[in-house]
C-alpha positions in Angstrom: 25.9 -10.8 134.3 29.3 -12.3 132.0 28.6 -16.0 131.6 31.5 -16.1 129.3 33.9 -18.8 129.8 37.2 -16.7 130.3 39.6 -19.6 129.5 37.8 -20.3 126.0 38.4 -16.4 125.3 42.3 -16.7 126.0 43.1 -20.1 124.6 40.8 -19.1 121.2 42.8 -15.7 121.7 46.0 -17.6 122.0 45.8 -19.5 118.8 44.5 -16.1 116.5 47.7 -14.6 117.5 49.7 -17.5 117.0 47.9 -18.3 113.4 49.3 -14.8 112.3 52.9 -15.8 112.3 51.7 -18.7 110.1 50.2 -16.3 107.6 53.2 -13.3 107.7 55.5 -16.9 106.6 53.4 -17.6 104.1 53.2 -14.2 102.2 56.7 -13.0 103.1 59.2 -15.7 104.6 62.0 -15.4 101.5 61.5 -19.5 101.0 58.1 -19.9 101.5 57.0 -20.5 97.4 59.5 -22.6 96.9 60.2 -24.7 99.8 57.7 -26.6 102.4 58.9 -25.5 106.3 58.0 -29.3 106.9 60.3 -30.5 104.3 63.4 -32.2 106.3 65.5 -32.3 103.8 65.3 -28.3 103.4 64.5 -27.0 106.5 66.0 -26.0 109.8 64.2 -26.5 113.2 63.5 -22.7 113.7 61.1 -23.0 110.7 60.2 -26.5 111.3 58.6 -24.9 114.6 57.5 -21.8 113.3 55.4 -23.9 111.1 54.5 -26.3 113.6 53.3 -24.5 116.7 50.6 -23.1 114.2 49.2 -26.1 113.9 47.1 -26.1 117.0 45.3 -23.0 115.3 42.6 -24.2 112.9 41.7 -27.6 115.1 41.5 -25.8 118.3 39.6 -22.8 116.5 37.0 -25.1 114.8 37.1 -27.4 118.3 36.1 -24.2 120.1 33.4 -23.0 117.7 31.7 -26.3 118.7 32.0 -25.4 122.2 30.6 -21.9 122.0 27.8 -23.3 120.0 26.6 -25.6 122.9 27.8 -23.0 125.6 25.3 -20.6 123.4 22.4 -22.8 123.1 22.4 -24.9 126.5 19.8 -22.5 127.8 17.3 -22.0 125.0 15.1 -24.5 124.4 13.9 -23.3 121.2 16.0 -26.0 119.1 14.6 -24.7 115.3 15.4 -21.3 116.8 18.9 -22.6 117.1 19.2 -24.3 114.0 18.1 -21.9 111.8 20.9 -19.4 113.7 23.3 -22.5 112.6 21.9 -22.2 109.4 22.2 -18.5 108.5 25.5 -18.3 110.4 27.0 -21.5 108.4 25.7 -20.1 105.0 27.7 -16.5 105.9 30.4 -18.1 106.7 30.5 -20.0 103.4 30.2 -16.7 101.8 32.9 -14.7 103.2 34.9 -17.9 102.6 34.6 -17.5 99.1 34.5 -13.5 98.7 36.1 -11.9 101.4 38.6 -14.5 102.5 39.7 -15.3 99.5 40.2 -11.9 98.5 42.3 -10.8 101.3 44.6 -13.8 100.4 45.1 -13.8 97.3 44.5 -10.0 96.4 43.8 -11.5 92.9 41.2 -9.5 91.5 39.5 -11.9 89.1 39.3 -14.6 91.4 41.0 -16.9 89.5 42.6 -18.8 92.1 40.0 -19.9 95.0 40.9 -21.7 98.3 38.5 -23.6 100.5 39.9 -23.5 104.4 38.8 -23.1 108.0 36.3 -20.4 107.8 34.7 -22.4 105.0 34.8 -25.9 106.8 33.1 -24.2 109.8 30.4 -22.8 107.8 29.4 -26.4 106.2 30.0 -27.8 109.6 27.5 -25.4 111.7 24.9 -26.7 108.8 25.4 -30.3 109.9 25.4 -29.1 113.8 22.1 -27.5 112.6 20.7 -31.0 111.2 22.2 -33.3 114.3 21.2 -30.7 116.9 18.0 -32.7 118.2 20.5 -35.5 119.2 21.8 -35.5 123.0 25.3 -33.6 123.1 26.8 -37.4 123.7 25.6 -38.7 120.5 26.9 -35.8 119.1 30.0 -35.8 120.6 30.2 -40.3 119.8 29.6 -39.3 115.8 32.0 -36.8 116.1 34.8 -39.6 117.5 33.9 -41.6 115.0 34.8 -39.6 111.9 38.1 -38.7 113.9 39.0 -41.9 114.5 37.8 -43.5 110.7 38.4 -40.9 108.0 42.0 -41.6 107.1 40.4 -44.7 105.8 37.9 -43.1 103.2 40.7 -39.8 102.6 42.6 -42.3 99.8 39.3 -43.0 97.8 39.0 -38.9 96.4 42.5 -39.6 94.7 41.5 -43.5 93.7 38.3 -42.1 91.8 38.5 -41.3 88.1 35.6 -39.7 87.3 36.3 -36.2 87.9 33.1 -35.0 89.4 33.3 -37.2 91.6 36.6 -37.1 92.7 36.1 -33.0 92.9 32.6 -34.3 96.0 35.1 -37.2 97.1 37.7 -34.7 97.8 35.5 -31.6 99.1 34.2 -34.1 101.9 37.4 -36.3 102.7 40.9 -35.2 101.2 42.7 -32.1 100.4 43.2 -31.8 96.6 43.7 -29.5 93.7 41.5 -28.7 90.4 42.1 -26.9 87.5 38.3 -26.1 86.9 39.3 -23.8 83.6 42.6 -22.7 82.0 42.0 -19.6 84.1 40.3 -20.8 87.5 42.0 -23.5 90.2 40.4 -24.5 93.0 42.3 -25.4 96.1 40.7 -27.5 98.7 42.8 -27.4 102.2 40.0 -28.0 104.2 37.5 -31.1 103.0 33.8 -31.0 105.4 34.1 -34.3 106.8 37.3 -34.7 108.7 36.9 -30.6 110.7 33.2 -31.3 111.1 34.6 -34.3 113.7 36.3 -31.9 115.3 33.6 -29.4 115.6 30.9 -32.0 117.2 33.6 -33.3 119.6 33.4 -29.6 120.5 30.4 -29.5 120.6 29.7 -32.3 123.0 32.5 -31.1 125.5 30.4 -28.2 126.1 29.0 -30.4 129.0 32.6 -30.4 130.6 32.7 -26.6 130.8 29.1 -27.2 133.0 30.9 -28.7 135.7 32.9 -27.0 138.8 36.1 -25.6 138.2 37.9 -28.0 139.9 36.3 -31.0 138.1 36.7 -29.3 134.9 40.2 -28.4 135.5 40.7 -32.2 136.0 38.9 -33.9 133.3 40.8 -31.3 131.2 44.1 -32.4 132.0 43.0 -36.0 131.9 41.9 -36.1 128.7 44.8 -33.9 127.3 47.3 -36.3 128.9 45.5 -39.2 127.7 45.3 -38.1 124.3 49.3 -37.4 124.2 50.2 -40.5 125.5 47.5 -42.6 123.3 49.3 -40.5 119.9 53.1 -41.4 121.1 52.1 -45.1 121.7 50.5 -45.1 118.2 53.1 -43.1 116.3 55.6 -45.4 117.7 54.0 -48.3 116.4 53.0 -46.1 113.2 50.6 -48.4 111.2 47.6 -46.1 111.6 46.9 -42.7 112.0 49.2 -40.2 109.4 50.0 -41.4 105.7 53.4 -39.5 107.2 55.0 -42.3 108.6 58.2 -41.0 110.7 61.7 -42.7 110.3 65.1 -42.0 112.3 66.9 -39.0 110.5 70.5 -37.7 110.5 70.5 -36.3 114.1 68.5 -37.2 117.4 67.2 -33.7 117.2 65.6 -34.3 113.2 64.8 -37.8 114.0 62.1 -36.2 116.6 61.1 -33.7 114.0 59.8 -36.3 111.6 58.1 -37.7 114.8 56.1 -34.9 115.3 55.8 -34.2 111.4 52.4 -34.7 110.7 49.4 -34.4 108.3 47.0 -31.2 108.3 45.1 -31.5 104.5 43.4 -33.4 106.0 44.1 -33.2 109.5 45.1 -37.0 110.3 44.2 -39.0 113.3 47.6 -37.9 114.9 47.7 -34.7 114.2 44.1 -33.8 116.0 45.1 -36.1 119.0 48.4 -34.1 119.5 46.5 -30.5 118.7 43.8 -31.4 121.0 45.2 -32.8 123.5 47.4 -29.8 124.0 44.7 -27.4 123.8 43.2 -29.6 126.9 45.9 -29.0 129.0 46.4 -24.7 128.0 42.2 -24.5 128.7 42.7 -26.3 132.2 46.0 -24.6 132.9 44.8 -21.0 132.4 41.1 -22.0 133.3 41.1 -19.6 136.9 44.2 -17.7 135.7 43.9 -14.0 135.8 46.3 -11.4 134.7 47.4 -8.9 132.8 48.3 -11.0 129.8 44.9 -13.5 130.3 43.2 -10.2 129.6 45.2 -8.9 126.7 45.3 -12.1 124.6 41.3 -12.6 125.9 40.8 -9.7 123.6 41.4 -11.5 120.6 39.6 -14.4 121.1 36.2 -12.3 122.2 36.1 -11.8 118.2 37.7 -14.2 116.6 35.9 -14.2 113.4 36.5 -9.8 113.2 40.1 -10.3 113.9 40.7 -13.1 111.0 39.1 -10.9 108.3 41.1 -8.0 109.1 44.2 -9.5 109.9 44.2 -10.8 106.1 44.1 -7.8 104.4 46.9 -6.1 107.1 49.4 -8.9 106.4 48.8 -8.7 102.9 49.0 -4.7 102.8 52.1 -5.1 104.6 53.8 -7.8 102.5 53.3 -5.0 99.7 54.8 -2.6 101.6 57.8 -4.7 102.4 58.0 -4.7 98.5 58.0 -1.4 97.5 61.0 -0.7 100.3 62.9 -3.7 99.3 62.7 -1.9 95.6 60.2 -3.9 93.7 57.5 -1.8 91.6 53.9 -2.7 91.1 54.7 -3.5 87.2 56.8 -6.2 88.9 54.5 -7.8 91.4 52.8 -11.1 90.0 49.2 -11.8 91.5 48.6 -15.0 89.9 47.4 -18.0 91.8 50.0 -18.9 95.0 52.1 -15.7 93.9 50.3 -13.4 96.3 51.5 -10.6 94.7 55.1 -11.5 95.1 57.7 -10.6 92.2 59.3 -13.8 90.3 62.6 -14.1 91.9 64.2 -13.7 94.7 61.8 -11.3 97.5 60.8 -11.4 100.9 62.6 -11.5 103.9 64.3 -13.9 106.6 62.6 -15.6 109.6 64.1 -13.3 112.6 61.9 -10.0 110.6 58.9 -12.5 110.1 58.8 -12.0 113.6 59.3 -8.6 114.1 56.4 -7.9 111.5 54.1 -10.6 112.8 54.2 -8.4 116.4 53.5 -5.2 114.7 50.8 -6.6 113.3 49.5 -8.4 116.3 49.9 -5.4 118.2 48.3 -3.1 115.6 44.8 -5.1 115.3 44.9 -5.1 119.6 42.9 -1.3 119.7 40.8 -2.6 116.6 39.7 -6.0 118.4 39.5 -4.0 121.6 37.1 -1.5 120.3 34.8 -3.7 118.8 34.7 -6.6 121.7 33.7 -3.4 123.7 31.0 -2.7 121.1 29.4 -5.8 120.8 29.4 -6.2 125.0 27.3 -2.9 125.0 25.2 -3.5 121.8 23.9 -7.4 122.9 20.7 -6.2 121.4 21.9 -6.3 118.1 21.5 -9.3 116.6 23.4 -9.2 113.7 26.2 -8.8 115.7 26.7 -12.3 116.2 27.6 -12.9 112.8 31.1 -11.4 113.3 
């Protein structure tokens, strides 16, 4: 019988299809390597939200991982069983980080540009979950409060640090940050261990909510969403911790409530997860009996979340190419040096209304792919290896 939790598939669905508008901006919005969609004194609130509804992607996606991982294992009570699954799994996620991912990105064939983001900070996190997994879900879920609620304090000290080894382990646990390893090789650090790996065992632990009735679930969902939102607009307001983005009353009403809501991802502040979160709550307890037509559609995407992110990569980027050669540019002319993407110097790309348009196509192409191989891995549960995509 399908134990699955159908609300996990669509909300996890939900923010894969959403995280591809992110990435279509990114490679071909006409502004997006030069100006920041966040920056207010440069952008409009179309992109401002473009950029911002993507932002409950990676913490509800890592959130969810956590949840899946105790939904997975509630019911085996082999525990070095399960951690060596965490293990292995955490370890290949690392490595398609680093090879695959990265690849698909950047399309830079000598690697000389390397980024370390979600897929990455789940792998390293699972290996944690691994060591922590004999605690009780509640301890679990108390550590992973914890580092939510403390990190923005230790975040400053990978940028206070001299030493640059250090700073490089400072800043691959705490703080976004950028090296220039060689003359010829950058690494990029979006997403440090520490601060997603909170987010993942606060996941983790609220696997035990998803073991109660619906209606109870549905409750304490909407509870603790609601709390969260309220709790982050009483301490935004005050704004003395939480976001090294403080917010400050702008030229209209309407900008004023953008800087507001303007906050920190690298690394994802206190704010910023209570706001993501919290939302997420309230989707997962609205849709959590909902069934329909577009439940099941979206559901596909989140039954393989991990197949889905891989491919969509190396579509956007294919198409970004494509958009290229018909807007006239030759391959002589494209530039695939780190945060170039492929893109020629100059003017290229193309404006927000046909970000859009492609980011459907593209959503709607990978719908038979997704489909085809959810169906595969429902009637091929003996296999293992599946599991690892």
């Amino acid at each position: 019988m399908d134990k699955r939790i159908h609300s996990i598939d669509f909300v996890r669905g939900l923010v894969m299809v959403i995280m591809a508008i992110d990435h279509v901006r990114d490679l071909m919005h006409v502004s997006s390597l030069s100006d920041d969609p966040t920056n207010l004194a440069t952008t409009t609130p179309f992109l401002f939200f473009t950029r911002f509804i993507t932002h409950f992607c990676a913490p509800t996606f890592v959130f969810l991982s956590g949840t899946s991982a105790y939904l997975s294992f509630k019911k085996q009570i082999d525990v070095k069983a399960n951690q060596r699954f965490l293990l292995s799994r955490g370890l290949w996620l690392i490595l398609l980080e680093y090879t695959i991912v990265n690849f698909g990105i950047w399309y830079n064939i000598h690697f000389s540009i390397i980024m370390s983001q979600v897929i990455g900070a789940i792998g390293f996190s699972f290996i944690i979950l691994a060591a922590l997994l004999r605690l009780s879900p509640k301890t679990i879920g108390i550590i992973g409060l914890v580092i939510i609620l403390g990190h923005d304090l230790l975040t400053p000290l990978a940028f206070a640090i001299e030493n640059p080894s250090l700073r490089f382990i400072t800043s691959y646990l705490f703080a976004s940050n950028l090296f220039q390893i060689t003359p010829h090789f950058t690494f990029l650090i979006s997403y440090p261990i520490i601060p997603w790996l909170g987010i993942m065992l606060l996941g983790y632990a609220s696997g035990l909510i998803f073991e109660l009735s619906a209606d109870k679930r549905r409750k304490l969902l909407f509870q603790v969403g609601i709390s969260m939102l309220v709790l982050f607009a009483a301490l935004r307001w005050i704004d003395i911790y939480g976001d090294g983005a403080k917010w400050s009353v702008q030229k209209d009403a309407v900008f004023t409530f953008l800087s507001f809501i303007n906050l920190s991802k690298y690394p994802p502040s206190l704010f910023y997860t209570l706001v993501t979160l919290g939302v997420m709550m309230l989707v997962l307890a609205s849709v959590d009996t909902l069934k329909n037509k577009v439940v099941q559609i979206v559901s596909v995407y989140g039954k393989v979340p991990l197949f889905y992110y891989l491919i969509h990569w190396y579509l956007v980027h294919t198409t970004m190419i494509i958009v290229l050669f018909i807007q006239g540019f030759t391959w002589e002319e494209m530039d695939f040096s780190p945060f170039s993407f492929g893109r020629p110097k100059g003017v290229s790309g193309v404006e927000l209304p046909m970000i859009y348009f492609i980011w459907l196509l593209i959503v709607i192409a990978l719908f038979p792919l997704c489909k085809w191989y959810g169906d595969y891995k429902m009637t091929h549960k003996e296999n293992k290896w599946l599991r690892y995509l």
